[in-house]
C-alpha positions in Angstrom: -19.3 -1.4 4.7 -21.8 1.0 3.4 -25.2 1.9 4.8 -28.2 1.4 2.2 -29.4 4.7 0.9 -27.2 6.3 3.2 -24.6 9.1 3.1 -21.9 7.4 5.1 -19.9 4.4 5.1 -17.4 2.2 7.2 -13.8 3.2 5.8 -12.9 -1.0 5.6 -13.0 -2.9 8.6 -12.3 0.3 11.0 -14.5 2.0 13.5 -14.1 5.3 10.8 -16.9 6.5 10.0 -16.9 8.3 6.8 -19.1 10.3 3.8 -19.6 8.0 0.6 -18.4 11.1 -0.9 -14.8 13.2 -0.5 -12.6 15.8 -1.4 -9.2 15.7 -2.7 -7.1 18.6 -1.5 -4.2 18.5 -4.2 -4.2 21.7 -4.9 -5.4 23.7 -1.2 -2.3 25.6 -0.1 0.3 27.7 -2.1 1.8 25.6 -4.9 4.3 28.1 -5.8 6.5 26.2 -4.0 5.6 22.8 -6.5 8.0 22.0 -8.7 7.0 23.2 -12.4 6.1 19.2 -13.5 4.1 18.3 -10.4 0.2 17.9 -11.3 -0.6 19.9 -8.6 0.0 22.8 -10.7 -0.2 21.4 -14.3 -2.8 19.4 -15.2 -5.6 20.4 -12.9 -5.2 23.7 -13.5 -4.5 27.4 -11.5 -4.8 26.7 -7.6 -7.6 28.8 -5.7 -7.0 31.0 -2.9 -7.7 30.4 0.8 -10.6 31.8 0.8 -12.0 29.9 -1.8 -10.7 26.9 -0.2 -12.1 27.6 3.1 -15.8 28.0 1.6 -15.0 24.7 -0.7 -14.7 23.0 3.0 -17.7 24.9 4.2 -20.2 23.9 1.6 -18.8 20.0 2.0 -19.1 20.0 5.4 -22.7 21.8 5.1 -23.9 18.7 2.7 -22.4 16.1 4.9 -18.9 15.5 3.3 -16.7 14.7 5.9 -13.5 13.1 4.3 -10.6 15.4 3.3 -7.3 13.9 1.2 -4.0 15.2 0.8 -0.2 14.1 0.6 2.9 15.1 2.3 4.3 15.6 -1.4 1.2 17.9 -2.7 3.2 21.2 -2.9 5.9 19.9 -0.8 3.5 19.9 2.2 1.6 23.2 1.1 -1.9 21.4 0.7 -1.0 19.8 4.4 -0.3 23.1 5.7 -3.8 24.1 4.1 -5.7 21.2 5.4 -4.7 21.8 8.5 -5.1 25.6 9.0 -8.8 24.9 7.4 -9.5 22.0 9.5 -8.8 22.7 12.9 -12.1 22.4 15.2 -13.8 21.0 12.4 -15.4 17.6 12.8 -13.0 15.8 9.6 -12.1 12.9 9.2 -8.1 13.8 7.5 -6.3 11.4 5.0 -2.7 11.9 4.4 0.1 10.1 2.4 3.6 9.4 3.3 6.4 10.1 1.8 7.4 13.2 1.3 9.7 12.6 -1.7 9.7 10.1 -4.4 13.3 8.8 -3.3 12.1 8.7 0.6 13.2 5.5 2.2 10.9 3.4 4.0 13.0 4.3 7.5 11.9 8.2 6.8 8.1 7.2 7.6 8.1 7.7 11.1 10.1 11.5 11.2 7.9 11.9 7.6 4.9 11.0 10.1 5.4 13.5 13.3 6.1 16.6 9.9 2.9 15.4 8.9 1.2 15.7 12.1 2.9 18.8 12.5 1.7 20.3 9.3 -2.0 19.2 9.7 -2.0 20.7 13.6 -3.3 17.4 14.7 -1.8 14.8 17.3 -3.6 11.6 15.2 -3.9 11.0 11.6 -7.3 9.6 10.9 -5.7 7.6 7.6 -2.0 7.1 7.2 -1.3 6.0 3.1 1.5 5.1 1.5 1.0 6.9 -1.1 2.6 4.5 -4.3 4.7 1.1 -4.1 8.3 1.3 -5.2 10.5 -1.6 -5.0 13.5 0.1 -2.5 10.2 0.3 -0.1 9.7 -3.3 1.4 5.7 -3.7 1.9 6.2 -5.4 5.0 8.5 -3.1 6.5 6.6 0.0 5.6 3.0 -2.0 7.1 4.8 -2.8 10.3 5.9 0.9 10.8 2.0 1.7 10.1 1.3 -0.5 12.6 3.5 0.8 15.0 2.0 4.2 14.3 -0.9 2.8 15.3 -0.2 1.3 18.2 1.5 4.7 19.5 -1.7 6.3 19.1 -0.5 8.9 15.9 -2.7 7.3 13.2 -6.2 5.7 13.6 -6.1 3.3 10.2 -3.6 2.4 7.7 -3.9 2.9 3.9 -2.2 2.1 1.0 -2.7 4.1 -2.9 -2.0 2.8 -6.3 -0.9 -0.8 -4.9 -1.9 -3.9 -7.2 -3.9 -6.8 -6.0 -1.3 -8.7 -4.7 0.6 -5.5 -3.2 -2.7 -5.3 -1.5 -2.6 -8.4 -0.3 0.5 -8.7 0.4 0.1 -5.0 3.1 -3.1 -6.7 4.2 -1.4 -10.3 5.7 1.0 -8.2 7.2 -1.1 -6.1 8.9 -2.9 -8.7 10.5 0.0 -10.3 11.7 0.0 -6.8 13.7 -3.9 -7.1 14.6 -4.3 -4.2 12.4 -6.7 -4.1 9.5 -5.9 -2.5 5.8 -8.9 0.0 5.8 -8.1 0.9 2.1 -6.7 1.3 -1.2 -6.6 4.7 -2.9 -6.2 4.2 -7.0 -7.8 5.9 -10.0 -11.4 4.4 -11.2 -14.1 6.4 -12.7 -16.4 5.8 -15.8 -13.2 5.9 -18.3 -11.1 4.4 -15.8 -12.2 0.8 -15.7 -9.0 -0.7 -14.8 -10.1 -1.9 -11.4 -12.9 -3.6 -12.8 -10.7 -5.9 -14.6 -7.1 -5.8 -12.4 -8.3 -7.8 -9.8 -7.9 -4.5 -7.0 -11.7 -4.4 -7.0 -12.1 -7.8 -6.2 -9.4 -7.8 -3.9 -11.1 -4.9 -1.9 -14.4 -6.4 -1.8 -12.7 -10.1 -0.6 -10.6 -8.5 2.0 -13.3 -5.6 3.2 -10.9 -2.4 1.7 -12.5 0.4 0.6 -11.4 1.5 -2.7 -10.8 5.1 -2.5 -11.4 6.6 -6.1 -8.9 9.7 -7.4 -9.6 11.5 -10.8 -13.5 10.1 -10.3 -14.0 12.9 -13.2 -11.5 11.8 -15.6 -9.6 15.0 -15.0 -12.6 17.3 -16.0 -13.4 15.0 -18.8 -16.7 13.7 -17.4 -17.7 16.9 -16.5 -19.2 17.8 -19.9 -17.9 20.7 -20.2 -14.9 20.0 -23.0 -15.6 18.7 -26.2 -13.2 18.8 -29.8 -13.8 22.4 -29.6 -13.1 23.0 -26.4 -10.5 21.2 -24.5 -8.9 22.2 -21.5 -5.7 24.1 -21.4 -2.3 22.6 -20.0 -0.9 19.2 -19.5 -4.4 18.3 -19.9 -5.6 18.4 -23.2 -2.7 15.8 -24.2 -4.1 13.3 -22.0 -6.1 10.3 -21.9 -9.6 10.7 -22.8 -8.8 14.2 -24.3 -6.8 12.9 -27.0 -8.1 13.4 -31.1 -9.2 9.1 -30.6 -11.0 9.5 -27.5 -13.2 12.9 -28.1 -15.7 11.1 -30.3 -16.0 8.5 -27.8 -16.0 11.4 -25.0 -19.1 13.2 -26.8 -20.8 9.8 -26.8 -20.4 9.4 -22.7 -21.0 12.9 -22.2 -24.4 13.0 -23.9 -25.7 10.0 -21.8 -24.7 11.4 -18.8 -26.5 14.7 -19.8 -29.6 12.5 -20.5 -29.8 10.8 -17.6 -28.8 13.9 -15.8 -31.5 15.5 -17.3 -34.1 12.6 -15.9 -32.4 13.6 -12.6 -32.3 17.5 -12.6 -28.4 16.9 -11.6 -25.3 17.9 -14.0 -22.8 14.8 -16.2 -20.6 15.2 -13.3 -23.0 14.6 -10.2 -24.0 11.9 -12.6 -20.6 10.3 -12.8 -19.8 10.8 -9.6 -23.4 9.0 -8.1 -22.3 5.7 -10.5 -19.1 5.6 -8.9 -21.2 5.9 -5.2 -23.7 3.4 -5.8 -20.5 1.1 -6.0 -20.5 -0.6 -2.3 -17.3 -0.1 -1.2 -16.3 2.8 -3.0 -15.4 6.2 -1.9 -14.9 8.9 -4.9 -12.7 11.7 -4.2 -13.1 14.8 -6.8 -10.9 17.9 -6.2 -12.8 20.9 -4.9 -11.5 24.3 -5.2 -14.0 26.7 -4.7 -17.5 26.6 -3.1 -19.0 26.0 -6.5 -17.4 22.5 -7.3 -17.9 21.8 -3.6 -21.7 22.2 -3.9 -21.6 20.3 -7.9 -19.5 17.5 -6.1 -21.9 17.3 -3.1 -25.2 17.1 -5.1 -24.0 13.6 -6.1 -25.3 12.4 -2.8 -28.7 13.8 -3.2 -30.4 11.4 -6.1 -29.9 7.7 -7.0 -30.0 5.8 -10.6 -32.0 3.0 -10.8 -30.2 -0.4 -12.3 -31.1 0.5 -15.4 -29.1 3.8 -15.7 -26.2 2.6 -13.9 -26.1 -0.4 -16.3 -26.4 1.7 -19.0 -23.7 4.0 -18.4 -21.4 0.8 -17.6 -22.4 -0.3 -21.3 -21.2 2.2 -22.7 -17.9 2.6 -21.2 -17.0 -0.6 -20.1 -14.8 -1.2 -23.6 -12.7 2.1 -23.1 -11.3 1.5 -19.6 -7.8 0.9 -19.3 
């Protein structure tokens, strides 16, 4: 699936052809809109405007990223709206997510489909997600709706996000019934997210040909190296995961090897972080963007590789804290 020493990949067994790195739109658009617990506008922080967002897309596209991700329920179909007012005449390859509310039924997908399409400006979806399982949404059902989608033309491959091995598996016989391949599975993984490691969905990808699509491949900032016991990040944030009194002096121990090796490298912790993730086959990280400056931090991941040693290294020393 991913070309040696390249800066594109396969997107599963499709004819997509996509960047081994992303950008997760979350927050593009006007999130006023959000309701006040959505983490579109509480844990990663104040949203940018369009103009920043526009030159975030600039830069990516500029360094070869080509793969945008957003949601029907980002900002009740704000980030869409942004994606697709950024997007149009651009050569992007646009990933969305249906539904549009967590109590959507799986009947709602083709309406929540042609809003979608409507919203992004487009006439095809490039990847169609479901964005989480829930157990009033039949797998089946929902994969044969895909694969209709498909069929009429709307959506070029099917995805699924947050779905467990055998959820995955269970999309991926279905689809095949359809002649339709499962081209991926969107869940988070990054150096203190292990969890796919040891799950089985990284296996699972790798046995059936998914690509693994990686959200939060910074940890929510915390790879970044910028927060430490004296400085943690405001908001929902700083109450979370590896930010947490426990975590921090395991944080400071991560975040000084990815300085050193960034340091070999002349590249930041995060283009560090993000490059392990990459030299994963298989594996395409999606870090949020929202201004031209992350754009170009994010992009210089795809201009440097770690040897075996360094990649082993940083898998030492975080292979005990992933969940």
């Amino acid at each position: 699936m991913t070309e040696p020493g390249g800066h594109s990949m396969t997107l599963g067994q499709t004819d997509l052809r996509v960047s081994r790195l992303g950008i997760g739109a979350m927050v593009w658009g006007d999130m006023s809109a959000a309701p006040r617990w959505n983490p579109a506008r509480n844990v990663y922080g104040p949203t940018s405007t369009a103009e920043e967002q526009r030159a975030a897309l600039e830069v990516s596209l500029a360094a070869g990223v080509n793969f945008v991700d957003t949601a029907a329920m980002y900002g009740k179909g704000a980030s869409e709206r942004r994606v697709g007012e950024l997007t149009t005449g651009e050569d992007v390859v646009v990933a969305t997510k249906f539904p549009f509310g967590f109590f959507s039924r799986a009947s709602s997908l083709p309406a929540t489909l042609e809003d979608s399409l409507a919203r992004l400006q487009r006439t095809r979806i490039d990847l169609y997600q479901v964005h989480f399982p829930v157990r009033w949404m039949s797998i089946p059902t929902l994969m044969n709706l895909m694969a209709d989608a498909v069929e009429a033309g709307k959506i070029r491959a099917v995805g699924v996000s947050n779905y467990s091995a055998e959820q995955m598996r269970t999309a991926h016989a279905e689809l095949a019934r359809r002649d339709c391949a499962l081209a991926s599975n969107q869940v988070q993984y990054s150096l203190l997210h292990r969890a796919p490691e040891t799950d089985g969905v990284l296996g699972a990808c790798r046995e059936l040909g998914v690509t693994l699509i990686a959200y939060m491949p910074l940890a929510s900032g915390a790879l970044t190296g910028k927060y430490s016991a004296a400085t943690r990040p405001a908001g929902w944030r700083r109450h979370s995961g590896a930010f947490r009194d426990k975590n921090l002096v395991n944080l400071k121990r991560v975040a000084d090897l990815l300085g050193e090796i960034g340091g070999r490298h002349e590249r930041s912790p995060s283009q560090v972080a993000l490059r392990w993730l990459i030299q994963h086959d298989g594996v395409l990280p999606i870090p949020g963007a929202k201004n031209a400056t992350q754009a170009a931090q994010n992009a210089g991941a795809l201009t440097f590789t770690l040897d075996d040693e360094e990649v082993e290294a940083l898998s030492r020393a975080t292979r005990a804290n992933g969940r």
